[in-house]
N, C-alpha and C positions, 0 to 999 in steps of 0.2 A: 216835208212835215213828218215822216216817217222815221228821221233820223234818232240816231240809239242815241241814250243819255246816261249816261255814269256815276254813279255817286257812292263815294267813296264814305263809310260811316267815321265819326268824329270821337264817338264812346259807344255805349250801351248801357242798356235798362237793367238794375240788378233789382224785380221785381220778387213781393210775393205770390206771386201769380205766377200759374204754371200752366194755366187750360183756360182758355178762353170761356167757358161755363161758369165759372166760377168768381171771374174778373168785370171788377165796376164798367158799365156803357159809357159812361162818361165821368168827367175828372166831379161834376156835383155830385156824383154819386160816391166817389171813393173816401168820403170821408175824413179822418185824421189819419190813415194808412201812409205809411211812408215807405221810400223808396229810396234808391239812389240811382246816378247820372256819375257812371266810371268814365270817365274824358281821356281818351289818348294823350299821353303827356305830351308829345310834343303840340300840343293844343293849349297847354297852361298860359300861356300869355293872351291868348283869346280871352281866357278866366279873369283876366285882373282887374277888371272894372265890376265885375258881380260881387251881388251881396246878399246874407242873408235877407229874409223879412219880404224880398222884393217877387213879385210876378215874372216870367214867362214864357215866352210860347215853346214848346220843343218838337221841332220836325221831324217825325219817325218812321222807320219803313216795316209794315205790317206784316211780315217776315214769315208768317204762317200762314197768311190769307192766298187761295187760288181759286184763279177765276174771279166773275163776277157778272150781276144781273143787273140792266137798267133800271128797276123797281123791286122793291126789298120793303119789309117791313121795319118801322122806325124800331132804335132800337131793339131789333129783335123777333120784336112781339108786337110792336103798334101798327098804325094803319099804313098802310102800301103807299110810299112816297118814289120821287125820284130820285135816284142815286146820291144826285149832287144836293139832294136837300137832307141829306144825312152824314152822318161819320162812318157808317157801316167801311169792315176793311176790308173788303172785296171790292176791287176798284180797278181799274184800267192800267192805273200809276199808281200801287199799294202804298200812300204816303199816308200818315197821320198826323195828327196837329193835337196839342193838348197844351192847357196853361195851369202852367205850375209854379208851386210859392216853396222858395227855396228856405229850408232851416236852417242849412249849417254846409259850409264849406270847407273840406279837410284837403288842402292840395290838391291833386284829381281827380274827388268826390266829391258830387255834391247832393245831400239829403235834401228830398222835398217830399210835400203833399201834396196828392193831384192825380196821384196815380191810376190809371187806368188803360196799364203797358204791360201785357206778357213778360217776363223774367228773360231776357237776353234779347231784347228789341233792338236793333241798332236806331242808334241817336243821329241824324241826317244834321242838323244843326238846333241850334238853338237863338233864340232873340227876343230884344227887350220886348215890351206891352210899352206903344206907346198912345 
Protein backbone atom coordinates (compact mmCIF):
# COMPACT_ATOMS: atom_id res chain seq x y z
CA UNK A 1 0.00 0.00 0.00
CA UNK A 2 3.05 2.14 0.20
CA UNK A 3 3.72 1.89 -3.47
CA UNK A 4 4.90 5.15 -5.49
CA UNK A 5 2.49 6.56 -8.08
CA UNK A 6 3.33 8.65 -11.04
CA UNK A 7 1.47 10.84 -12.92
CA UNK A 8 2.54 12.39 -15.62
CA UNK A 9 0.72 16.05 -16.30
CA UNK A 10 -1.53 16.14 -19.66
CA UNK A 11 -1.45 20.53 -19.93
CA UNK A 12 -1.43 23.22 -17.55
CA UNK A 13 -3.39 26.01 -15.87
CA UNK A 14 -2.59 29.46 -17.66
CA UNK A 15 -4.39 31.24 -14.74
CA UNK A 16 -4.84 34.88 -13.53
CA UNK A 17 -3.79 33.94 -10.46
CA UNK A 18 -0.28 34.07 -9.21
CA UNK A 19 -0.62 33.72 -5.12
CA UNK A 20 -2.79 31.67 -3.50
CA UNK A 21 -4.29 34.90 -1.31
CA UNK A 22 -5.63 36.38 -3.88
CA UNK A 23 -7.29 33.16 -5.75
CA UNK A 24 -11.22 32.23 -5.57
CA UNK A 25 -11.60 28.91 -2.70
CA UNK A 26 -13.60 27.48 -4.93
CA UNK A 27 -14.84 27.53 -8.66
CA UNK A 28 -18.71 29.27 -7.08
CA UNK A 29 -16.62 31.84 -6.07
CA UNK A 30 -14.50 32.61 -9.15
CA UNK A 31 -17.09 34.20 -10.96
CA UNK A 32 -17.02 34.96 -14.85
CA UNK A 33 -12.93 34.93 -14.67
CA UNK A 34 -11.51 33.03 -17.27
CA UNK A 35 -8.82 30.90 -17.91
CA UNK A 36 -7.28 28.58 -20.04
CA UNK A 37 -6.42 24.61 -20.13
CA UNK A 38 -2.97 24.41 -22.64
CA UNK A 39 -3.33 20.39 -23.43
CA UNK A 40 -0.12 18.73 -24.72
CA UNK A 41 -0.60 18.15 -28.27
CA UNK A 42 -0.05 15.06 -28.49
CA UNK A 43 -3.24 14.83 -26.25
CA UNK A 44 -5.48 16.52 -29.07
CA UNK A 45 -7.56 13.55 -30.09
CA UNK A 46 -8.45 13.04 -26.41
CA UNK A 47 -10.04 16.74 -27.28
CA UNK A 48 -12.37 15.61 -30.19
CA UNK A 49 -15.43 15.00 -28.49
CA UNK A 50 -15.44 18.26 -26.37
CA UNK A 51 -17.34 21.23 -26.59
CA UNK A 52 -17.96 24.40 -25.90
CA UNK A 53 -20.94 25.43 -23.51
CA UNK A 54 -20.40 21.95 -21.75
CA UNK A 55 -19.21 21.23 -17.89
CA UNK A 56 -16.23 19.37 -16.54
CA UNK A 57 -14.30 18.15 -13.98
CA UNK A 58 -10.40 18.90 -14.30
CA UNK A 59 -7.94 16.74 -12.05
CA UNK A 60 -5.22 19.00 -10.79
CA UNK A 61 -1.99 18.75 -8.84
CA UNK A 62 -1.69 21.45 -6.07
CA UNK A 63 1.86 22.18 -7.03
CA UNK A 64 2.49 24.69 -4.52
CA UNK A 65 0.81 22.98 -1.50
CA UNK A 66 3.42 21.33 1.27
CA UNK A 67 2.66 19.36 3.90
CA UNK A 68 -0.65 19.06 5.45
CA UNK A 69 -2.93 18.85 8.82
CA UNK A 70 -5.84 16.43 9.50
CA UNK A 71 -8.22 19.39 10.53
CA UNK A 72 -8.01 22.83 8.84
CA UNK A 73 -10.30 25.53 8.75
CA UNK A 74 -13.11 25.36 5.73
CA UNK A 75 -12.17 27.37 3.33
CA UNK A 76 -9.53 29.01 4.99
CA UNK A 77 -11.21 30.88 7.64
CA UNK A 78 -14.34 28.59 8.58
CA UNK A 79 -14.87 26.28 11.23
CA UNK A 80 -12.30 23.21 11.82
CA UNK A 81 -13.34 20.36 9.65
CA UNK A 82 -11.80 17.12 8.64
CA UNK A 83 -9.49 17.18 5.68
CA UNK A 84 -11.46 15.03 3.68
CA UNK A 85 -14.55 17.21 4.14
CA UNK A 86 -12.89 20.03 2.40
CA UNK A 87 -10.81 20.95 -0.92
CA UNK A 88 -8.11 22.52 1.22
CA UNK A 89 -4.52 21.79 -1.03
CA UNK A 90 -2.56 20.61 1.67
CA UNK A 91 -3.27 16.90 1.43
CA UNK A 92 -1.41 13.60 1.62
CA UNK A 93 -1.92 13.28 -2.48
CA UNK A 94 -1.98 17.16 -3.41
CA UNK A 95 -4.65 16.43 -6.15
CA UNK A 96 -7.53 18.92 -6.96
CA UNK A 97 -10.80 18.61 -8.46
CA UNK A 98 -12.71 21.68 -9.89
CA UNK A 99 -15.83 21.77 -12.51
CA UNK A 100 -15.50 23.97 -15.18
CA UNK A 101 -17.80 25.19 -18.22
CA UNK A 102 -15.74 25.29 -21.23
CA UNK A 103 -16.20 28.67 -23.73
CA UNK A 104 -14.23 28.15 -26.59
CA UNK A 105 -11.74 25.66 -27.89
CA UNK A 106 -8.85 26.82 -30.23
CA UNK A 107 -6.81 23.52 -31.03
CA UNK A 108 -4.86 22.96 -27.67
CA UNK A 109 -6.67 25.59 -25.80
CA UNK A 110 -9.33 25.48 -24.08
CA UNK A 111 -11.04 28.68 -22.47
CA UNK A 112 -13.21 28.29 -19.37
CA UNK A 113 -14.95 29.64 -16.19
CA UNK A 114 -14.45 27.97 -12.99
CA UNK A 115 -11.47 29.02 -12.21
CA UNK A 116 -9.94 28.53 -9.07
CA UNK A 117 -6.18 27.29 -10.13
CA UNK A 118 -2.84 29.10 -9.51
CA UNK A 119 -1.24 30.14 -12.98
CA UNK A 120 0.82 26.99 -14.15
CA UNK A 121 -1.08 24.22 -12.26
CA UNK A 122 -0.41 21.06 -14.01
CA UNK A 123 -3.71 19.52 -15.39
CA UNK A 124 -3.69 15.59 -14.24
CA UNK A 125 -6.78 14.87 -16.49
CA UNK A 126 -9.71 15.97 -17.24
CA UNK A 127 -13.62 14.27 -17.56
CA UNK A 128 -17.10 14.46 -18.64
CA UNK A 129 -19.91 15.47 -15.56
CA UNK A 130 -22.10 12.79 -15.82
Amino acid sequence: MDEEIIFKPVGYIKSPYEDVNNMPKSTRESGDVEAEIIINEKYLESMSSMEAGEEYMVLFHFHKSKGFKQRVPFRGNGPIKGLFSTHAPNRPNPIGISTIKIKEIKGNIIRFTGVDMLNGTPVLDIKDII
